[in-house]
PDB file of N, CA, C and O in Angstrom:
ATOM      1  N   UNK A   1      13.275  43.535  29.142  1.00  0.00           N
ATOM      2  CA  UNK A   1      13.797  42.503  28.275  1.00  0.00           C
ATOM      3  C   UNK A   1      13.037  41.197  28.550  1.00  0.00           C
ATOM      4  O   UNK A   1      12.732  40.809  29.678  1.00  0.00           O
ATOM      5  N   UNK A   2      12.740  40.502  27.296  1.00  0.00           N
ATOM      6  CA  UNK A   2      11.951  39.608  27.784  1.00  0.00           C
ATOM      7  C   UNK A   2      13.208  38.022  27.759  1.00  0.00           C
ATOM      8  O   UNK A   2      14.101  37.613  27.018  1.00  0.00           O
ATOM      9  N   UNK A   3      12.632  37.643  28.884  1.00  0.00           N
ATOM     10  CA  UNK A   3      13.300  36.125  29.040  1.00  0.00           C
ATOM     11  C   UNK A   3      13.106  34.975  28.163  1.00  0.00           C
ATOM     12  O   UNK A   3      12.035  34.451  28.471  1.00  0.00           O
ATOM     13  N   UNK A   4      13.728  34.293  27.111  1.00  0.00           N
ATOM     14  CA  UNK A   4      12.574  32.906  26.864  1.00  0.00           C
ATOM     15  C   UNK A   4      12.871  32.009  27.545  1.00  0.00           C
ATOM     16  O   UNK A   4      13.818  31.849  28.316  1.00  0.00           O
ATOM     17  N   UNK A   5      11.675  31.112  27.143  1.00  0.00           N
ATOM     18  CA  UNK A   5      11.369  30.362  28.232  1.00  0.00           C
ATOM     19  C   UNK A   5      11.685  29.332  28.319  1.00  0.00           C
ATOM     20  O   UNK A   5      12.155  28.843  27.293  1.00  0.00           O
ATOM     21  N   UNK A   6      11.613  28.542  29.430  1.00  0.00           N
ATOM     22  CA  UNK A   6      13.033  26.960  29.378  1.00  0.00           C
ATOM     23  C   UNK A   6      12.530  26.413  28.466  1.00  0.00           C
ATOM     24  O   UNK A   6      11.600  26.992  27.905  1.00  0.00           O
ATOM     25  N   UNK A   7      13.096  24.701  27.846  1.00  0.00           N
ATOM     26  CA  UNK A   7      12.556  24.468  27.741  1.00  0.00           C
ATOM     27  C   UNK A   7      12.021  23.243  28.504  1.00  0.00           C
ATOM     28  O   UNK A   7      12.362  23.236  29.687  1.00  0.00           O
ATOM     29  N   UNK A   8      11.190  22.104  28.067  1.00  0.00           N
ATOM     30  CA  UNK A   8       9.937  21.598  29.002  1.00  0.00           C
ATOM     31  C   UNK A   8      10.846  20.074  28.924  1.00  0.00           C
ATOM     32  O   UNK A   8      10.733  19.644  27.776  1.00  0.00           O
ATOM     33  N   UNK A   9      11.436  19.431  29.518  1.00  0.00           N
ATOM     34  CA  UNK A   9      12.015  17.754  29.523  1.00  0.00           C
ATOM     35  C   UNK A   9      11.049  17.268  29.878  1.00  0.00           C
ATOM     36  O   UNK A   9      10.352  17.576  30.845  1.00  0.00           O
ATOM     37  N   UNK A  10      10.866  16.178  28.869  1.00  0.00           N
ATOM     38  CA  UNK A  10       9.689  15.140  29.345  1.00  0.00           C
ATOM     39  C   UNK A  10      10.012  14.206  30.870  1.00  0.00           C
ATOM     40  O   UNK A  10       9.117  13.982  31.685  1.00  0.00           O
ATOM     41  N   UNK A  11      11.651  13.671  31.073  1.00  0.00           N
ATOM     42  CA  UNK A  11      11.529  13.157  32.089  1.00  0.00           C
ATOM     43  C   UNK A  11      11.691  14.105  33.162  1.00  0.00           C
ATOM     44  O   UNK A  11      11.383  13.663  34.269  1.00  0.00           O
ATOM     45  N   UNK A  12      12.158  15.477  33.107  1.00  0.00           N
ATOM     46  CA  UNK A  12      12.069  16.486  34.619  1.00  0.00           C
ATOM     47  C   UNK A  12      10.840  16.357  35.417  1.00  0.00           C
ATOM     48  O   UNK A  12       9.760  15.930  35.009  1.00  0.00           O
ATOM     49  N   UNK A  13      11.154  16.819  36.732  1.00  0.00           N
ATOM     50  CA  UNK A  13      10.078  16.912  37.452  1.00  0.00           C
ATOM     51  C   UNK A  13       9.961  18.214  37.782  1.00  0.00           C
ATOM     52  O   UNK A  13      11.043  18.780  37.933  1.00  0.00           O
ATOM     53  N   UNK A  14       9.044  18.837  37.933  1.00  0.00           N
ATOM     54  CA  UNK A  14       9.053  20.350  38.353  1.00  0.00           C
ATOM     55  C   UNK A  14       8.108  20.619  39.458  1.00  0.00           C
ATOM     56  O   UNK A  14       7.248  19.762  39.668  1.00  0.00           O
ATOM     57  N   UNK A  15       8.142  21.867  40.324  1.00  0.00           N
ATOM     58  CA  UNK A  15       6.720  22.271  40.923  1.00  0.00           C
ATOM     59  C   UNK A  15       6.196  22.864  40.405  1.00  0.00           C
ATOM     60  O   UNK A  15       6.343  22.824  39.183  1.00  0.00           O
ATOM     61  N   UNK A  16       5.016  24.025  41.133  1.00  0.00           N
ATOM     62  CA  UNK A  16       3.894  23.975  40.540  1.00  0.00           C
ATOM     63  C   UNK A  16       4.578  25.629  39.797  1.00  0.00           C
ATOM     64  O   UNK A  16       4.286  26.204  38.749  1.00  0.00           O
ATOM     65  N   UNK A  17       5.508  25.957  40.833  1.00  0.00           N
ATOM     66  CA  UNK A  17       5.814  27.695  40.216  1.00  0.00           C
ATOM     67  C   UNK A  17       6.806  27.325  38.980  1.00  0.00           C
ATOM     68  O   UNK A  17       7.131  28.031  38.025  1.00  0.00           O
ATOM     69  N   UNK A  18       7.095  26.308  39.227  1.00  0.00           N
ATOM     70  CA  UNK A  18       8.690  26.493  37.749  1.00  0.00           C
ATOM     71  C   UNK A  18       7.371  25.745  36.578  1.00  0.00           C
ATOM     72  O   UNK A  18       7.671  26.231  35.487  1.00  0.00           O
ATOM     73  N   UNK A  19       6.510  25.113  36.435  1.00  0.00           N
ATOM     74  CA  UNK A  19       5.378  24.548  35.510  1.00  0.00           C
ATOM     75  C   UNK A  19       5.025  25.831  35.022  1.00  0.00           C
ATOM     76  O   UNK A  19       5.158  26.107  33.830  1.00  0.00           O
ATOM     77  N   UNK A  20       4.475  26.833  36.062  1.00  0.00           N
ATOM     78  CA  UNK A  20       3.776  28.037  35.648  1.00  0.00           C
ATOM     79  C   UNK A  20       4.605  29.197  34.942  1.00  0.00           C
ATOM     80  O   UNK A  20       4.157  30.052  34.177  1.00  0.00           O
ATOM     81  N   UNK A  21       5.831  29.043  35.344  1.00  0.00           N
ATOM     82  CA  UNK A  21       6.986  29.931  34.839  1.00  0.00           C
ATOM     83  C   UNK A  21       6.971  29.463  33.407  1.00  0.00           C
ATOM     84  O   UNK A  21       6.816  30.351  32.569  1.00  0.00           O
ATOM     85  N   UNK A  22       7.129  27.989  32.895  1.00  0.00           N
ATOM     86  CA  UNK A  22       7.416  27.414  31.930  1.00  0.00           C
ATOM     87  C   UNK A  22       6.415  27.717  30.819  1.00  0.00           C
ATOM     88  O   UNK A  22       6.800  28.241  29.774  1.00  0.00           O
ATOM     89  N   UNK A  23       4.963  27.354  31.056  1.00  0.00           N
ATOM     90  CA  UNK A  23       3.706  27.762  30.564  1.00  0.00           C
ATOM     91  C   UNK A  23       3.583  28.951  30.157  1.00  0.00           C
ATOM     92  O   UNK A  23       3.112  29.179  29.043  1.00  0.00           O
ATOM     93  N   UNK A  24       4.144  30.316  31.319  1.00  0.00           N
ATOM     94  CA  UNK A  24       4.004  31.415  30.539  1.00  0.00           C
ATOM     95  C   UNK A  24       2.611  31.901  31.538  1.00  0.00           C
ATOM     96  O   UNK A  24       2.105  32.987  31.255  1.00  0.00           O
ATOM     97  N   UNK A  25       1.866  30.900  32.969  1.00  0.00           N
ATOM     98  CA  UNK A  25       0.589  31.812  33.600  1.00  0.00           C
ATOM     99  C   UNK A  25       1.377  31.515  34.679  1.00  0.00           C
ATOM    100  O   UNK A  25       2.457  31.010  34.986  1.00  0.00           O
ATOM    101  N   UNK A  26       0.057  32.215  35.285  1.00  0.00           N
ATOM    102  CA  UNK A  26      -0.381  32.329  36.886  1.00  0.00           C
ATOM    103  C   UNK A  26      -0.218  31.682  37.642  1.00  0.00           C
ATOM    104  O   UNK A  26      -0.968  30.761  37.320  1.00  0.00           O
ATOM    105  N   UNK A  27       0.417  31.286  38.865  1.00  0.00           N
ATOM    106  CA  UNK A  27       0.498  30.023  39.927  1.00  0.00           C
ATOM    107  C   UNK A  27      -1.254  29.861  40.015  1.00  0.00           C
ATOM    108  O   UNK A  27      -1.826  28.771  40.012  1.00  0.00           O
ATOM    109  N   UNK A  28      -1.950  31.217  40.093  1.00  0.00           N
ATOM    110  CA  UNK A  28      -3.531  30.354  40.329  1.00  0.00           C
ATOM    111  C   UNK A  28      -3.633  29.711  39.139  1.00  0.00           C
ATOM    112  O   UNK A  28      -3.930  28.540  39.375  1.00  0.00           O
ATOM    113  N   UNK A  29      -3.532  29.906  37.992  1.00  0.00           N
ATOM    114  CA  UNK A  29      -3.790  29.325  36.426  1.00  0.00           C
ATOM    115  C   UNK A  29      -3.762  28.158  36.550  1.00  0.00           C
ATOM    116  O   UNK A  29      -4.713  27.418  36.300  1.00  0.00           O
ATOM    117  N   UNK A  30      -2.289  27.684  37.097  1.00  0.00           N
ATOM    118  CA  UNK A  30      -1.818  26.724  37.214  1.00  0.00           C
ATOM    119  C   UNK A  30      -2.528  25.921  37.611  1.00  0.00           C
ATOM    120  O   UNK A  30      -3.263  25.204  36.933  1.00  0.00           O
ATOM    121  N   UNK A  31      -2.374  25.935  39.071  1.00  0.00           N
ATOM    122  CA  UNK A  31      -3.948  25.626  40.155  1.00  0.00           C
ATOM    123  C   UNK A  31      -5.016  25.002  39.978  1.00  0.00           C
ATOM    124  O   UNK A  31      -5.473  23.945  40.414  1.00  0.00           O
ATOM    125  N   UNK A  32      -5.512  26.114  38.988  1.00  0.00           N
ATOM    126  CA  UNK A  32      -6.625  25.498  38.138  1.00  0.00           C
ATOM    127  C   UNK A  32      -6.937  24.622  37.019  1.00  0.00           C
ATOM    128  O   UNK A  32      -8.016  24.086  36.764  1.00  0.00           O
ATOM    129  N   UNK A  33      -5.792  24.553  36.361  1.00  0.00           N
ATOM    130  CA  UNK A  33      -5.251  23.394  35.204  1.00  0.00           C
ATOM    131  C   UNK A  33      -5.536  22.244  35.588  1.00  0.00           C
ATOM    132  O   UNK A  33      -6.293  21.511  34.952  1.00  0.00           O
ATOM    133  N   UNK A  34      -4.724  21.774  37.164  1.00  0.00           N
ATOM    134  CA  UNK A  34      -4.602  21.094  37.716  1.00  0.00           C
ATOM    135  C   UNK A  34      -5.788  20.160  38.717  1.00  0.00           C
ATOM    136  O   UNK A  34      -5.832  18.947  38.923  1.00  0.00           O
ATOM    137  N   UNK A  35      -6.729  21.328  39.240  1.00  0.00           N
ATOM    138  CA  UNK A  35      -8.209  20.948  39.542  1.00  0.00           C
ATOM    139  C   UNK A  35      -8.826  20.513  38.638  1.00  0.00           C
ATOM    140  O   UNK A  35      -9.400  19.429  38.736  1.00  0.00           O
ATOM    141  N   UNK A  36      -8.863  21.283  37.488  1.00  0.00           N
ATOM    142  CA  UNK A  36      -9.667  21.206  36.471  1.00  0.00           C
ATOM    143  C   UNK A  36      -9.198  20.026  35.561  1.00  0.00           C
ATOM    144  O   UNK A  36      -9.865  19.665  34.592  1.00  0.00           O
ATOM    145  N   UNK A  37      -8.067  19.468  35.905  1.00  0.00           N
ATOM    146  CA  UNK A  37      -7.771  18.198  35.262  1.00  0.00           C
ATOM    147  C   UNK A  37      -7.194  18.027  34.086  1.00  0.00           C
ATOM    148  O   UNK A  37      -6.948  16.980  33.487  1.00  0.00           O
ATOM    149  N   UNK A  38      -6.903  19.639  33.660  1.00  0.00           N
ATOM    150  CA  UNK A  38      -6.369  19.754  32.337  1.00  0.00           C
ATOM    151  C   UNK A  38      -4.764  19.164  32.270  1.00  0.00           C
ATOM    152  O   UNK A  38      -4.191  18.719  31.275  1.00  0.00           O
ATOM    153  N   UNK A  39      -4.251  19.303  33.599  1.00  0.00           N
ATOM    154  CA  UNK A  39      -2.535  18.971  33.485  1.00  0.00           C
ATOM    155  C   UNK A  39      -2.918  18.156  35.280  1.00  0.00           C
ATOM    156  O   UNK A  39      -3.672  18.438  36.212  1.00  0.00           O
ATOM    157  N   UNK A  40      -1.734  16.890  34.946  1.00  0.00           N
ATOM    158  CA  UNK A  40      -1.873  15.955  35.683  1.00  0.00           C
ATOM    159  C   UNK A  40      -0.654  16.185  36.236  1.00  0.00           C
ATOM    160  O   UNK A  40       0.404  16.455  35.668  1.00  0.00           O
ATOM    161  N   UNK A  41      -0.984  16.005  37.851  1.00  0.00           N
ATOM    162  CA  UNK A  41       0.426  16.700  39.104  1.00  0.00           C
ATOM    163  C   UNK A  41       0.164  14.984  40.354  1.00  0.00           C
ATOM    164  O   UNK A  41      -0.822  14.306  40.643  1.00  0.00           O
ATOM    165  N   UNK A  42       1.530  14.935  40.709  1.00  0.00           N
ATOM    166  CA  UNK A  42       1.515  14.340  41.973  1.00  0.00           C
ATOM    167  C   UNK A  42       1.687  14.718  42.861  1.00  0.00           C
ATOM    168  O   UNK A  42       2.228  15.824  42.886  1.00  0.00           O
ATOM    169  N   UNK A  43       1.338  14.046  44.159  1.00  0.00           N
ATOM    170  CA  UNK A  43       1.982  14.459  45.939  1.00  0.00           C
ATOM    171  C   UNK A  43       1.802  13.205  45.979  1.00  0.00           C
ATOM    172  O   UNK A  43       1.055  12.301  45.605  1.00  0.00           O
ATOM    173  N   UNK A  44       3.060  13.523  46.763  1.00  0.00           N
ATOM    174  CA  UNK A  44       3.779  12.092  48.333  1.00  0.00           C
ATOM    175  C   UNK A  44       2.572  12.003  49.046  1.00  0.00           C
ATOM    176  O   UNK A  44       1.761  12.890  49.314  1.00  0.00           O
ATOM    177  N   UNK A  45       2.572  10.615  49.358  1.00  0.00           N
ATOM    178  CA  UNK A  45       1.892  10.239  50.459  1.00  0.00           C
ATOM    179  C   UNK A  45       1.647  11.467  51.782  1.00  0.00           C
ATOM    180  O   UNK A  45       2.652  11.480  52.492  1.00  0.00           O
ATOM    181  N   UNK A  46       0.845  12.221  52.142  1.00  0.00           N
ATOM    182  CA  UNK A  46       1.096  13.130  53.175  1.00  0.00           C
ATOM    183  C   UNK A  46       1.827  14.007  52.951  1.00  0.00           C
ATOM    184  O   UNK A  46       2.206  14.669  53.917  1.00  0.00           O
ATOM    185  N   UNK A  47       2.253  14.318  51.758  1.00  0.00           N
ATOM    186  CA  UNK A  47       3.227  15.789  51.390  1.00  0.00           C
ATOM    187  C   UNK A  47       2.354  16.848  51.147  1.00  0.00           C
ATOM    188  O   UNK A  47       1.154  16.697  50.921  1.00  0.00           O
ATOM    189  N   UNK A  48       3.014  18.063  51.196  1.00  0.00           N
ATOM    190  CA  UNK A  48       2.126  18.800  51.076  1.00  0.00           C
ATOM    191  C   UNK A  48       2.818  19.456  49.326  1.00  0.00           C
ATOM    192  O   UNK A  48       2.013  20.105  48.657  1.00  0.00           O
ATOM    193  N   UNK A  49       3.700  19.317  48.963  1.00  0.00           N
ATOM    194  CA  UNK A  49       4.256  19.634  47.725  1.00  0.00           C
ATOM    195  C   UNK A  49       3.629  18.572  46.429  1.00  0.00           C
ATOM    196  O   UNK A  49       3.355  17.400  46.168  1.00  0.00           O
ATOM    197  N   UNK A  50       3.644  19.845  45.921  1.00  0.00           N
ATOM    198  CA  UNK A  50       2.949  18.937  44.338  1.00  0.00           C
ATOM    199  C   UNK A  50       4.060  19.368  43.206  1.00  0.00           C
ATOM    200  O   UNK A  50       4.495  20.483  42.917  1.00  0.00           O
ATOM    201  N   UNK A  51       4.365  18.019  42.654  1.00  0.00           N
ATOM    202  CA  UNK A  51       4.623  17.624  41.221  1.00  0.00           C
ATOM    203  C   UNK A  51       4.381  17.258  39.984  1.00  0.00           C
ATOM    204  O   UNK A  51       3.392  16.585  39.693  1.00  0.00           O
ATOM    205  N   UNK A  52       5.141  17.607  39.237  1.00  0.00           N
ATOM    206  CA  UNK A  52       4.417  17.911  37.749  1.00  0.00           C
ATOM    207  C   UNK A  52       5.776  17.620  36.913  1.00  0.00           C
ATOM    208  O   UNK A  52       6.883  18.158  36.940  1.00  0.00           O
ATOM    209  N   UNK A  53       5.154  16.385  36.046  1.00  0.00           N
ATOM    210  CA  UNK A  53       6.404  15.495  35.754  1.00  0.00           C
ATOM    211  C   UNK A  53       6.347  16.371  33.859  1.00  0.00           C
ATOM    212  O   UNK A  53       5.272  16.588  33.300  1.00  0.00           O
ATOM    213  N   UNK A  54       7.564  16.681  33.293  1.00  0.00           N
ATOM    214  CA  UNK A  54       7.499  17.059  32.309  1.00  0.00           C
ATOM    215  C   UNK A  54       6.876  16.996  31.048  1.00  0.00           C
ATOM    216  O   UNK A  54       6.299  17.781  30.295  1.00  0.00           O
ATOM    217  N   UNK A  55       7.260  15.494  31.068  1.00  0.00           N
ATOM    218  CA  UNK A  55       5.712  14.642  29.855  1.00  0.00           C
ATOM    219  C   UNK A  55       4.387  15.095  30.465  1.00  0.00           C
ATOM    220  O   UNK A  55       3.665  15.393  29.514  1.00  0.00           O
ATOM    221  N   UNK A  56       3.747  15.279  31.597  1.00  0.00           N
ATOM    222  CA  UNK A  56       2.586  16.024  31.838  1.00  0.00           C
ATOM    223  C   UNK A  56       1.984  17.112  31.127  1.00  0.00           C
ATOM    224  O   UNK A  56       0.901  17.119  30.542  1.00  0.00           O
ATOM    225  N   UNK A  57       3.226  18.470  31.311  1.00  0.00           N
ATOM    226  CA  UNK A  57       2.907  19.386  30.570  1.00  0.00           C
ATOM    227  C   UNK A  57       3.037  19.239  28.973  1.00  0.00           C
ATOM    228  O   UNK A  57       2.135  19.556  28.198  1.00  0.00           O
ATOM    229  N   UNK A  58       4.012  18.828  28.670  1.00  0.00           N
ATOM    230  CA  UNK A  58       3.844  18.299  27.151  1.00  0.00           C
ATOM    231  C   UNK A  58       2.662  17.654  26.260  1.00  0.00           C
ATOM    232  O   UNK A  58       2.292  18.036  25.149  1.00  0.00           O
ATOM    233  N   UNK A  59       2.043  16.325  27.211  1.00  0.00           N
ATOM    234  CA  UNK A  59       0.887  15.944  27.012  1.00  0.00           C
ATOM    235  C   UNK A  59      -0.180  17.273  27.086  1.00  0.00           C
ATOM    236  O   UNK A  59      -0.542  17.683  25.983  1.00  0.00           O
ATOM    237  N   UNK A  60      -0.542  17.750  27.890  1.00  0.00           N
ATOM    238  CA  UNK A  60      -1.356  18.980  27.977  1.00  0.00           C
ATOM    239  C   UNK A  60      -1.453  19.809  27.191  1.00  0.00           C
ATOM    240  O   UNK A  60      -2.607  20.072  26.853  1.00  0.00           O
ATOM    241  N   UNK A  61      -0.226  20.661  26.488  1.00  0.00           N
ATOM    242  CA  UNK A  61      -0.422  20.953  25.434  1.00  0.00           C
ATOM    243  C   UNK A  61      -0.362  20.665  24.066  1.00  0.00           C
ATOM    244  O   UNK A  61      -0.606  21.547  23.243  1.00  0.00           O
ATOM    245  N   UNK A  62      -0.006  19.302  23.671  1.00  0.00           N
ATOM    246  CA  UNK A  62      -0.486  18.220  22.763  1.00  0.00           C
ATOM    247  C   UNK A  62      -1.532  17.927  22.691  1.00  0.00           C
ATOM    248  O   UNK A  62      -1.810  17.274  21.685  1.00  0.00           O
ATOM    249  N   UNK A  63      -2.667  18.228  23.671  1.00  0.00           N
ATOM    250  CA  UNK A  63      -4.380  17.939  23.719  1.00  0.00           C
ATOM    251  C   UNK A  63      -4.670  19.186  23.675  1.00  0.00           C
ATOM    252  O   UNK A  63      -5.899  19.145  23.750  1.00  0.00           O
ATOM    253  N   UNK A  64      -4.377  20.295  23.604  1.00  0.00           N
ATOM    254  CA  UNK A  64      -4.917  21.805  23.790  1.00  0.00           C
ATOM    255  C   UNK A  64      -5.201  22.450  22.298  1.00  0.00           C
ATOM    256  O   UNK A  64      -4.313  22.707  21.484  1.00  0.00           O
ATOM    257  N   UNK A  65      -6.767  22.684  22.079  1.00  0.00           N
ATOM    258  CA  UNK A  65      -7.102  23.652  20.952  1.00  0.00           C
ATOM    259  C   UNK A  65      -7.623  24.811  21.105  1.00  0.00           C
ATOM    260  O   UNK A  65      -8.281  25.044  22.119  1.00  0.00           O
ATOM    261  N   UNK A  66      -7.389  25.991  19.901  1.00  0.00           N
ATOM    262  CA  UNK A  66      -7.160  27.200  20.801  1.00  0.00           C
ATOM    263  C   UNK A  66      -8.558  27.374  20.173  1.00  0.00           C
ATOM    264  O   UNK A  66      -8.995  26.425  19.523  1.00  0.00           O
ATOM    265  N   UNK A  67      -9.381  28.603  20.312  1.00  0.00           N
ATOM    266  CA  UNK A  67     -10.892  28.445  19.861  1.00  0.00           C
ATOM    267  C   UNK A  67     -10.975  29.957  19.641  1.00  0.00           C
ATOM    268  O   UNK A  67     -11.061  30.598  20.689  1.00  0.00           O
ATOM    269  N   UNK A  68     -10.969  30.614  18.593  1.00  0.00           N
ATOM    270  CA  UNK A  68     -10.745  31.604  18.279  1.00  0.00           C
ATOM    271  C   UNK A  68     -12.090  32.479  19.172  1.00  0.00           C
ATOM    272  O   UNK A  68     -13.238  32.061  19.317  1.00  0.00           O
ATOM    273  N   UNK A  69     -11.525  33.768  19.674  1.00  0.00           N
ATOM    274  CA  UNK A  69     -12.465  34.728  20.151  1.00  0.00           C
ATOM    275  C   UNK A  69     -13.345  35.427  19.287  1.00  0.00           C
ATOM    276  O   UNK A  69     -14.474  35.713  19.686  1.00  0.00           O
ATOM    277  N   UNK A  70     -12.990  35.714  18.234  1.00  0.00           N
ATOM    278  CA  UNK A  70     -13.373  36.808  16.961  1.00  0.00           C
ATOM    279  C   UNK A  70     -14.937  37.160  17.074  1.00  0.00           C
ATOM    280  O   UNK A  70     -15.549  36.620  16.153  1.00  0.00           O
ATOM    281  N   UNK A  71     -15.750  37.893  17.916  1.00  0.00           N
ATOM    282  CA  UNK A  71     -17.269  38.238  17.375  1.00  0.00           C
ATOM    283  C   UNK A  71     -17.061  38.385  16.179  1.00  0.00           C
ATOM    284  O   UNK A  71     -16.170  38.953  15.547  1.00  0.00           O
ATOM    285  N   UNK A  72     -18.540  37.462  15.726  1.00  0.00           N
ATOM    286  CA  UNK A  72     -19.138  37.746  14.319  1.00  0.00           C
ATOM    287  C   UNK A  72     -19.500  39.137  13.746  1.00  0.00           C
ATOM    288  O   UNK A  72     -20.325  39.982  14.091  1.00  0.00           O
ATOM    289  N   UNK A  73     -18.503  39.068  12.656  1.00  0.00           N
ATOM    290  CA  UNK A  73     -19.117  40.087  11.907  1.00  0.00           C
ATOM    291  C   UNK A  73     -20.745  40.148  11.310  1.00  0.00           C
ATOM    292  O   UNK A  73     -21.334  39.151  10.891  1.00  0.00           O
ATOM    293  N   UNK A  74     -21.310  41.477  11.363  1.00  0.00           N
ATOM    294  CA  UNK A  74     -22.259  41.598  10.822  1.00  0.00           C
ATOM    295  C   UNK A  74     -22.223  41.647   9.788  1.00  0.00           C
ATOM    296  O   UNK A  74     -21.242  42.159   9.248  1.00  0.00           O
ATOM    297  N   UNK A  75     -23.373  41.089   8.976  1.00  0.00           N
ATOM    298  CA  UNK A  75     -23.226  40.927   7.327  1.00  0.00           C
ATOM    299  C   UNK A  75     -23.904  42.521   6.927  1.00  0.00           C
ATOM    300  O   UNK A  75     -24.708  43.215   7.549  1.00  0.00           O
ATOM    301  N   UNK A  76     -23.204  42.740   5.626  1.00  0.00           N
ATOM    302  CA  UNK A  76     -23.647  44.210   5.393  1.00  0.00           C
ATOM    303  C   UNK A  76     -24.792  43.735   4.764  1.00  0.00           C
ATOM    304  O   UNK A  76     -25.080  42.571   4.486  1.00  0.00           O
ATOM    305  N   UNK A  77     -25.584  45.043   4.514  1.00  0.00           N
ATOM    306  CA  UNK A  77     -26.295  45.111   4.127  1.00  0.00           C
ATOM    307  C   UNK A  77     -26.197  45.405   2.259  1.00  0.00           C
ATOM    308  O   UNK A  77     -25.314  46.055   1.699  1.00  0.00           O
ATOM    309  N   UNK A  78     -27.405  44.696   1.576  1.00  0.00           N
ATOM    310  CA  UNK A  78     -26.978  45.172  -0.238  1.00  0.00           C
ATOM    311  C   UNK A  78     -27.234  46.521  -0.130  1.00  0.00           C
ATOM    312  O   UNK A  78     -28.218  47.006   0.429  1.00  0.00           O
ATOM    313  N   UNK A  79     -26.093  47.293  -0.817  1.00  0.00           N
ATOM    314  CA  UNK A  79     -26.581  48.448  -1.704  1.00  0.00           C
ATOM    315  C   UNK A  79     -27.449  48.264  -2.654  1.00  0.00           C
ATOM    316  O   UNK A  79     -27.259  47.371  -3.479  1.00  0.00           O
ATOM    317  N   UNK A  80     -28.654  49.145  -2.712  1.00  0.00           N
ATOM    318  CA  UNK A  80     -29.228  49.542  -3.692  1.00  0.00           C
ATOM    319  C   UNK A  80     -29.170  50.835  -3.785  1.00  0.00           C
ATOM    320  O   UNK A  80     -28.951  51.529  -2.792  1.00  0.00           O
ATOM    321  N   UNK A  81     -29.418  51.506  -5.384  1.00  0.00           N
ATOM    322  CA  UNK A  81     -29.297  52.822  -6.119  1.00  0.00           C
ATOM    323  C   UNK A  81     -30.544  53.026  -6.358  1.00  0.00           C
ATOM    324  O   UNK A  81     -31.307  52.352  -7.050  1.00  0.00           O
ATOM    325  N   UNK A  82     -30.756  54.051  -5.722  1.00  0.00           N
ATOM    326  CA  UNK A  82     -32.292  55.103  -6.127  1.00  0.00           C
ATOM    327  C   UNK A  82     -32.349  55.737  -7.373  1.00  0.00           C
ATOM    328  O   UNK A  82     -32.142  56.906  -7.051  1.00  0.00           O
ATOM    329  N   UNK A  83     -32.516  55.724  -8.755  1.00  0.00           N
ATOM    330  CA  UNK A  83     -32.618  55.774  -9.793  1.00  0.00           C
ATOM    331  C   UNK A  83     -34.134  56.253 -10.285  1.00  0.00           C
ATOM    332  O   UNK A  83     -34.391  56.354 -11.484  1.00  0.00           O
TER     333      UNK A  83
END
């Protein structure tokens, strides 16, 4: 059975597993969002826990376009009739 999924409060704060739960990936996904600068997280001074304020993820996918995979079709070729 599938669960749906919370939804996202702009003022909540979340970590990095309830973000990734929310999103629908990977704690590494996540991870990498986050290196990669795509979704913006805090830590405390000397904490080792990271946060991820709700408007974050919202913003993130408010900037996100999806880019279709589809290989190009090959164009056929004309029929011609041998006559």
């Amino acid at each position: 059975m599938v669960r749906p999924k919370p939804a996202v409060e702009p003022n909540a704060i979340y970590s990095r597993e309830e973000a990734a739960e929310i999103l629908g990936v990977s704690l590494s996904t996540l991870k990498r969002l986050v290196a990669e600068g795509h979704l913006q997280a805090s830590k405390l001074n000397g904490g080792r826990r990271v946060f991820i304020r709700g408007a974050n993820i919202l913003t993130m996918l408010d900037q996100s376009t999806v880019h279709s995979q589809a290989p190009a079709r090959p164009k056929a070729s004309p029929v011609t009739s041998k006559e």
